[in-house]
N, C-alpha and C positions, 0 to 999 in steps of 0.2 A: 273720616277722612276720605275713605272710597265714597260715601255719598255723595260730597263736597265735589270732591274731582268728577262726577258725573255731571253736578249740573255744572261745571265748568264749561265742559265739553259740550254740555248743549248748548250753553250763553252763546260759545265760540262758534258751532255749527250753527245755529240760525243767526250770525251777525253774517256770518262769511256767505251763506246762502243769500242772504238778504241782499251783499254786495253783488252778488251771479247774477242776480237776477235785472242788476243794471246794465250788463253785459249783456249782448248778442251772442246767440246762435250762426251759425254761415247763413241759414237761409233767411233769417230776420236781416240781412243788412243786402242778399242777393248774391250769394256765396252759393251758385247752383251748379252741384257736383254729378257728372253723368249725364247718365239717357234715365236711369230707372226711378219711378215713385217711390219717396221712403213712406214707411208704416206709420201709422196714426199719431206715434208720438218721436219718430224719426230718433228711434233707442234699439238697444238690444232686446229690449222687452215688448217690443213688437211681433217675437216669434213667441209663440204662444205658450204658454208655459212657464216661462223664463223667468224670475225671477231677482233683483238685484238689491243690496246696500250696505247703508254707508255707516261707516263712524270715524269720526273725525278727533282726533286729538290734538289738542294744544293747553300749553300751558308755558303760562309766560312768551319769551321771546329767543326760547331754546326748544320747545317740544313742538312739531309740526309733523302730526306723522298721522296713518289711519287705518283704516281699513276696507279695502271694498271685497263684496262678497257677492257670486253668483251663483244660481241657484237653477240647474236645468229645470228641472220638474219640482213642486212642493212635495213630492211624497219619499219615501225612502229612497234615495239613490245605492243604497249599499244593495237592498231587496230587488231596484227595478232600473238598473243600469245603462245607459248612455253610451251608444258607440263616440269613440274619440279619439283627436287623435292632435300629436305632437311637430310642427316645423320648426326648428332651430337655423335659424337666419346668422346668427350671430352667439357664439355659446359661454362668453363670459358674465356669465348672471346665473343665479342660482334661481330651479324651476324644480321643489320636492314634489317627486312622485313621476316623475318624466315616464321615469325605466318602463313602471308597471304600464305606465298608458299605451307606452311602445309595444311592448310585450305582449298587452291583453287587446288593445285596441278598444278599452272602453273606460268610463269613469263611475266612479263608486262612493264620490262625495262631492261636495259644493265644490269649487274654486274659490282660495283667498286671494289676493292679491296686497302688499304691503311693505313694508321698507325692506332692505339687505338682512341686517343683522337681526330681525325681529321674523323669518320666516322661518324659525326651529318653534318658535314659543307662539307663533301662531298656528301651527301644525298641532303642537302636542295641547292647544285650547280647539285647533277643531276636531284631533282622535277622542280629547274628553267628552265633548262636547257626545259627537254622536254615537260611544259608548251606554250613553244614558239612556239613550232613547228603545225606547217598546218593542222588542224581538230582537234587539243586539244583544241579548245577554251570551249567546253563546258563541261571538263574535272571537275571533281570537288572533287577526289578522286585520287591519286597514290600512290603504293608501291614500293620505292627507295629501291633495294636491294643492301647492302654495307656491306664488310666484311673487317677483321682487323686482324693484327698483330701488336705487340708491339716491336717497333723499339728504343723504350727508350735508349737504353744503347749505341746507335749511333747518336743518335737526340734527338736536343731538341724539346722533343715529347710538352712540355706545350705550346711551342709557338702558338703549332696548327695552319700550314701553310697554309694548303690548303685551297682555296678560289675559288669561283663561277668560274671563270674565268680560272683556272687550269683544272675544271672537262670539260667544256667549250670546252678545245684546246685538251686535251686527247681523250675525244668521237669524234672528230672531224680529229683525227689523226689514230682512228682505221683502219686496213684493212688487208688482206688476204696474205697468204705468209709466209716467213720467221719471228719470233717472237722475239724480244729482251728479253735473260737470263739475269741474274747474278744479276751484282749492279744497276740495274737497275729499275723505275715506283716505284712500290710498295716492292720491293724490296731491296732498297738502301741502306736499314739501318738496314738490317735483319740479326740475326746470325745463324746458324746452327751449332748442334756436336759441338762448341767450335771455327770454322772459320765461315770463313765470306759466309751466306746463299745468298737467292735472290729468284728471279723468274724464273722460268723451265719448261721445257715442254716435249712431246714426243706425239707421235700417233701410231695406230696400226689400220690394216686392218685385216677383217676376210677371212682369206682363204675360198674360195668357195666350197670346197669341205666337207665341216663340216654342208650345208647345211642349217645354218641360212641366208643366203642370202649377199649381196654384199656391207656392211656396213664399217663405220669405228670410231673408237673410240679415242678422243685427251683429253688429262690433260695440264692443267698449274697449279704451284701448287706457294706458296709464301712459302717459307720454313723458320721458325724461331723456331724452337725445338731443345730439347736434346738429347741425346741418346747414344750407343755406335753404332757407324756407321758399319755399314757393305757392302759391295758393292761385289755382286755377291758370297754371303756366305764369305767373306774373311774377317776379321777382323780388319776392317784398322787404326777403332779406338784405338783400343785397343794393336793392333802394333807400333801407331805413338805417344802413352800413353796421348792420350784427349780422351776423355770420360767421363760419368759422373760418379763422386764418386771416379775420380782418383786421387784426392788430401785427399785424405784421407784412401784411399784403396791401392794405392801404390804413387810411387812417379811420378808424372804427371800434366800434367797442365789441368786439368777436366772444366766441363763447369758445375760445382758445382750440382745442385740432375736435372739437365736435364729439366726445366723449359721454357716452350717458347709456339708456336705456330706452325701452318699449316692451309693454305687454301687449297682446292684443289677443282678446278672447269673442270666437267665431260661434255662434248659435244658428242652427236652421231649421225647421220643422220638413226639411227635404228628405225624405228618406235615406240615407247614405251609411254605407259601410266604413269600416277605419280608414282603409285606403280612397275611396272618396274624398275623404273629409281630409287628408294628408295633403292632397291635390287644390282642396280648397283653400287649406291652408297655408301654402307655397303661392297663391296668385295674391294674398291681402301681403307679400311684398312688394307687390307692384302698387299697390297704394299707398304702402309707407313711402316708395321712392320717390313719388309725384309728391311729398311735401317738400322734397329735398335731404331729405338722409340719404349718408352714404354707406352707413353700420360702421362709424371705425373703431378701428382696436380700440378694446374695453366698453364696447358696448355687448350689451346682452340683450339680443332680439328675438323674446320668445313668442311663438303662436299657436295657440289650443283654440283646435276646434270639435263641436262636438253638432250630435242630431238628437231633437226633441220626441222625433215620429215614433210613435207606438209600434210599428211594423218592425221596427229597430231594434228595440228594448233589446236588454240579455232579463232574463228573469234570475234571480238567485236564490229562490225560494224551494226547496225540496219536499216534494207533495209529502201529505201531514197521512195519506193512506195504504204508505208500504210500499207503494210501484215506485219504480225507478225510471225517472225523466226518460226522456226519449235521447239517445244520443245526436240524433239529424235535428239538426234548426234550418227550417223555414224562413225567409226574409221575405221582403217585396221594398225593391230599392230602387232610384232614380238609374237611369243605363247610362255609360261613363260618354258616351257619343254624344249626350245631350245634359251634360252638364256647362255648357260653354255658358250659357245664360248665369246661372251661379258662379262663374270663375266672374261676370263683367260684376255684377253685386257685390260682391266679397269687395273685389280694390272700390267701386265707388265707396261703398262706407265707409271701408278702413279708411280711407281720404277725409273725408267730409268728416269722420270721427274724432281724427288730427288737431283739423281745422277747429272741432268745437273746443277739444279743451284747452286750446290756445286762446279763443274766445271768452270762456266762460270765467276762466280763473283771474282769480285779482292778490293783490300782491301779498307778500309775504314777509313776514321781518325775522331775523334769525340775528341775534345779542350784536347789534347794531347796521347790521345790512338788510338792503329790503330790494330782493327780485320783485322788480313792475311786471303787471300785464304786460303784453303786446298792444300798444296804442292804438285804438279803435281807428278812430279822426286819419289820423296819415295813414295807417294800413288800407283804407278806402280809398285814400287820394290813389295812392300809386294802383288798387284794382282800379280803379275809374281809367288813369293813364294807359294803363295795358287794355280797356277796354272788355273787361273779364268778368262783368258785374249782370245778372240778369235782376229781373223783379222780383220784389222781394215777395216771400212767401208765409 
């Protein structure tokens, strides 16, 4: 039965992928957000190191749900730790493992990301998980960080699917490159603006010449909010009449007072301390705003950001030769005077991040409703109208 339900899930993720792939990107249609170059593959796995994936659940026309999974570094993060840090925009969403990130200012496992009711049983599939693994044996303490969106209204979120074994094949499936959007991992069941959300991404490189040095900054964001959308100032929501309050403010099909979610998870290989990286993390709401959210009640708008850079690391390894670690740590970190260049990165992507999985994602059927994409064809007409369209890339 478990094998069964495996290849189901692949049938379903490569049909679904197979759909994404008829979808645009922002910059495949001329959707050109900011000043700065994004990275090779204009993802979060553009900052080096990083790691990301997916697994996607469906089954039938009740189970839309998934998992995505990031991954700073491939090597022990328990052993070789990640400064990190935690902004809460909006605090009705459940984010395990906040406290400690708060407290210690670093991270000590992947990041999940996944439905509401399924972030306890993807927690204790990823504490399993990395109990297993080569020098945890005398582990006796970890912090599963797992973050959530409420995909209720596309799945049946009670069943709570996710199982050891899911988080298992997703950490085990992460890797570097190209990142799957849309309907897709943690994503499947998500809605946005009133269509069908998902998972997105972007990246941005700091020009050298601004003198913070040769860094680069990637978002994936899980989109599941209200809002009236905007896409490069243009008002696309409010053109294609969905938006919130439009069923009662004019005639429209609204996504009633804008109610939902967003994760958004920050990568940099910039050298930066916790408090850095808190700072970084409080500007990627200024590109949540520029889509058009407003965070209202009952949304939960969580953002984790962390640094890649070696100079950073915490080590948690205690020497195998009797000395005792040195008490003073050494850093070598970006200075906070010249971090403006990474606050402008941070909101470009988070924007453009938005954008894509509003793009990417194709629709969804939940025991006889179907959340549509966002219409390609008309959402160009009105950029074309507002004049907000550059060449395409």
């Amino acid at each position: 039965m478990r094998a069964l339900l495996y290849v189901c899930v692949a049938i379903v993720a490569a049909s679904d992928s197979s759909a994404a792939q008829d979808r645009p990107r922002a910059r495949d249609v001329g959707i050109r957000v900011g000043l700065f170059p994004p990275g090779a593959h204009n993802a979060i796995t553009d900052v080096p190191g990083v790691l990301v994936g997916s697994l996607t659940l469906r089954e039938g026309d009740s189970v839309a749900t998934g998992l995505t999974a990031i991954l700073p570094h491939a090597g022990s993060l328990y052993r070789s730790r990640v400064p990190a840090a935690v902004h809460v925009l909006n605090g009705f969403g459940k984010m395990l493992g906040i406290a400690q990130v708060e407290e210690l200012g670093e991270l000590e496992t992947p990041i999940l990301l996944t439905c509401t009711l399924c972030v306890w049983r993807a927690a204790d599939g990823l504490v399993e998980y990395l109990l297993e693994q080569p020098g945890m044996e005398p582990v006796r303490s970890i912090n599963p960080v797992v973050a959530e969106t409420n995909d209720g209204r596309l799945n049946d979120i009670r069943s709570r699917p996710i199982r050891a074994d899911h988080v298992r094949a997703v950490l085990q499936s992460a890797r570097t490159g190209p990142v799957e959007e849309g309907s897709v991992g943690a994503g499947t069941g998500t809605v946005a603006f009133g269509w069908k959300g998902g998972i997105g991404t972007s990246s941005r490189r700091i020009p050298g010449v601004l003198g913070v040095g040769d860094y680069s900054v990637g978002v994936l964001v899980q989109s599941n909010f209200g809002g009236i959308l905007t896409i490069n100032g243009a008002p696309v929501g409010r053109e294609l009449g969905k938006y919130s309050f439009a069923d009662r403010l004019a005639s429209g099909a609204g996504d009633a007072d804008g109610r939902g979610s967003i994760i958004i998870v920050i990568a940099t290989d910039a050298p930066l301390d916790a408090f850095a990286l808190e700072t970084l993390a409080r500007r990627a709401t200024m590109g949540l705003a520029r889509t058009g959210s407003f965070s209202s009640f009952g949304s939960g708008d969580f953002i984790l950001a962390f640094s890649t850079a070696e100079s950073v690391r915490r080590s948690n390894v205690v020497p195998t030769d009797g000395r005792e670690p040195s008490p003073l740590v050494t850093t070598t970190q970006v200075r906070q005077d010249r971090m403006s260049p990474l606050y402008e990165a941070v909101v470009e992507a988070t924007e453009e991040a938005i954008y894509n999985s509003l793009l990417r994602a194709t629709a969804v059927r939940y025991r006889g409703t179907t959340v549509e994409p966002m219409p390609i064809d008309r959402t160009l007409e009105v950029l074309r109208k507002y004049n907000v369209l550059g060449p395409r890339q």
